[in-house]
C-alpha positions in Angstrom: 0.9 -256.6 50.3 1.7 -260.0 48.7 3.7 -260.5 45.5 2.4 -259.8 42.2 1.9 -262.1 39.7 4.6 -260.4 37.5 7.1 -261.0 40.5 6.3 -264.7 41.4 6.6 -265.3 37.5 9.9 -263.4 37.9 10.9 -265.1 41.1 9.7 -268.6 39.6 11.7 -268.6 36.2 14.8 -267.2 37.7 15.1 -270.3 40.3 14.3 -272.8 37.1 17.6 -271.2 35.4 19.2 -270.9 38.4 18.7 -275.1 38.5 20.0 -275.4 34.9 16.3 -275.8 33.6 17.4 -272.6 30.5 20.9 -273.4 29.6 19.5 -273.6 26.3 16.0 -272.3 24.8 12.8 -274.5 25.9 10.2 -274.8 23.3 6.7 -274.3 23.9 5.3 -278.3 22.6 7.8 -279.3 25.8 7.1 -276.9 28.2 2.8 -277.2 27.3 3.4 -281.3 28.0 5.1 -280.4 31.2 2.1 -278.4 32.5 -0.2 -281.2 30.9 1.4 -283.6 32.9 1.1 -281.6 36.4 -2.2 -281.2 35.5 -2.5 -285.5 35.0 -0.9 -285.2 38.4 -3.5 -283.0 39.9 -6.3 -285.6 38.5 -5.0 -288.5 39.9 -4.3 -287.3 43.2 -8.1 -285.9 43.1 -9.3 -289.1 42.5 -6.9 -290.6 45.3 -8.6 -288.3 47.7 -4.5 -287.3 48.4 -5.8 -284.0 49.4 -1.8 -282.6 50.2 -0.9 -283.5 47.1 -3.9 -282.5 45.1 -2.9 -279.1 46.5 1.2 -279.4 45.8 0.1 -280.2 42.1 -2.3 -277.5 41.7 0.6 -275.1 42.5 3.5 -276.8 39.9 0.5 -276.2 37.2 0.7 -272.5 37.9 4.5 -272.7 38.2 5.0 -274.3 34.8 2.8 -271.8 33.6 4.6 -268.6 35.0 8.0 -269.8 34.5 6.8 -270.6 31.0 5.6 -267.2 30.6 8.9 -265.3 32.0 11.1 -267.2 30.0 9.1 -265.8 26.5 8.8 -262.6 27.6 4.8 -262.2 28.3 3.0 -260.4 30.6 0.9 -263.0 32.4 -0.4 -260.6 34.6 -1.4 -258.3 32.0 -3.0 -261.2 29.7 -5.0 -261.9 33.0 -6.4 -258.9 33.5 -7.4 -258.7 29.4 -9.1 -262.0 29.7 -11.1 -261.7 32.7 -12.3 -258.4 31.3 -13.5 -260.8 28.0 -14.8 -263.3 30.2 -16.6 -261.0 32.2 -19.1 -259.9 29.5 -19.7 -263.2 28.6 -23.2 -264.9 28.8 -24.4 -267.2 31.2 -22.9 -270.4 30.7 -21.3 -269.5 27.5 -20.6 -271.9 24.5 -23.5 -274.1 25.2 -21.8 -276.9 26.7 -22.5 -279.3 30.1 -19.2 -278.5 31.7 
């Protein structure tokens, strides 16, 4: 069996303080922009057709986001589970908008 995603979250923050990236407390406006701009990354190799890198930036968005989540002690793996149960039960389409 592969990791979980409380290890990888685990694995993931410890090599960002291992690389001097927690010598001091991040805050969460910084660390948010830093996923917002992987996720930028992800658009514009998408509409490069860089398929490789498309790929590459897909995975620094979740990395952000579970080193993120390590370093303020939250269950990311938990809060999964509790939101796919919510979204689950959900109507078609919910919220009434195009996309």
């Amino acid at each position: 069996m592969g990791k979980t995603i409380s290890n990888w979250c685990s694995d993931i923050h410890l090599n960002a303080r291992n690389h001097g990236w927690w010598e001091t407390e991040r805050n969460i406006p910084e660390l948010l922009c830093l996923v917002h701009s992987e996720v930028s990354e992800a658009l514009e190799a998408y509409r490069n057709s860089d398929d490789k890198n498309f790929c590459e930036e897909l995975a620094d968005i979740v990395i952000r986001v579970f080193d993120m989540a390590e370093g303020y002690g939250i269950d990311l793996e938990a809060e999964i589970e509790k939101k796919h149960e919510t979204n689950k039960g959900r109507p078609w389409m919910h919220g009434g908008k195009k996309c």
